[in-house]
C-alpha positions as CSV (number, residue, x, y, z in Angstrom):
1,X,10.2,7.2,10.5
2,X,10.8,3.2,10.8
3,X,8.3,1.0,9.6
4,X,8.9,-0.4,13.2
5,X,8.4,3.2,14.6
6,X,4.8,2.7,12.6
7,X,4.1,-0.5,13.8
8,X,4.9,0.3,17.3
9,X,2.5,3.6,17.2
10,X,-0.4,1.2,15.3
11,X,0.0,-1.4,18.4
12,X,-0.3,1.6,20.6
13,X,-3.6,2.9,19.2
14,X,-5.3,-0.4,19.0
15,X,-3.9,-2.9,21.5
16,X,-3.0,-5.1,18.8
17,X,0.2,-7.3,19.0
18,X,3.2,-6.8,16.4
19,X,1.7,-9.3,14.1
20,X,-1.6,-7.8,13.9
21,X,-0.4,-4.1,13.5
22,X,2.2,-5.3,10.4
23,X,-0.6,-6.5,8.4
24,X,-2.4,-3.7,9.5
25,X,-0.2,-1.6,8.0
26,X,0.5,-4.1,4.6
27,X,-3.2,-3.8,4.2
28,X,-3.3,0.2,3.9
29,X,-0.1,0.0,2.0
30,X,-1.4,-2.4,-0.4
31,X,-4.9,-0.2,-0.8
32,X,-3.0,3.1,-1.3
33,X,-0.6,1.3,-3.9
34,X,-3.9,-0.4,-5.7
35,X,-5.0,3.8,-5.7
36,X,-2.0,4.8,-7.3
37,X,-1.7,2.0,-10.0
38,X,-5.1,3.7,-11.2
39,X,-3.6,6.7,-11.2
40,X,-6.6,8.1,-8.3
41,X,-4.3,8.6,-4.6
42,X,-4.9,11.7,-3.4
43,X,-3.4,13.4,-0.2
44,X,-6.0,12.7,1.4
45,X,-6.0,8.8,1.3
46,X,-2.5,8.7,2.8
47,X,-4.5,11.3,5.5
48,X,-7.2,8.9,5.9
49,X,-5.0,5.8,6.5
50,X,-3.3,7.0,9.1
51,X,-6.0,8.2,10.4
52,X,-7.6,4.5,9.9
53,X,-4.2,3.4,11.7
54,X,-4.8,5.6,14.7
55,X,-1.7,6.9,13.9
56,X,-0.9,10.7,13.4
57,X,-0.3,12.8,10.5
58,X,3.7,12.8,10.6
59,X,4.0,9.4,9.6
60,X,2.6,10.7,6.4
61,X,6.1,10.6,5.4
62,X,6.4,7.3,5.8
63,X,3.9,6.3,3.5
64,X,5.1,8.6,1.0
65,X,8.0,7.1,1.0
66,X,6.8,3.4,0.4
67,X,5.0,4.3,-2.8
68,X,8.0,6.4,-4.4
69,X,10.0,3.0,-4.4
């Protein structure tokens, strides 16, 4: 999934223009990367961030996929 996919699907949750929902998005992204630099991300947290996002489960993958590169 597109990161524009993901920022489509945030705007569509929350009624927030494309602005908003990108630094939505940066925000998690930075918080789950700040998780891993300690060495603590779990599952969950990538769960609970999309959850957060009002986004759904399958774009789990996405954010997977940010914090491998």
């Amino acid at each position: 999934m597109a990161e524009n996919e993901i920022i489509g699907r945030i705007c569509g949750s929350c009624g927030c223009d494309e602005a908003t929902a990108k630094e939505y998005l940066n925000d998690e992204i930075r918080h789950l990367r700040e998780l891993q630099e300690v060495n603590d991300l779990q599952e969950s947290d990538i769960e609970l961030s999309c959850s957060g996002l009002g986004i759904e489960s399958e774009c789990m993958e996405y954010f997977t996929m940010v914090l491998t590169y």
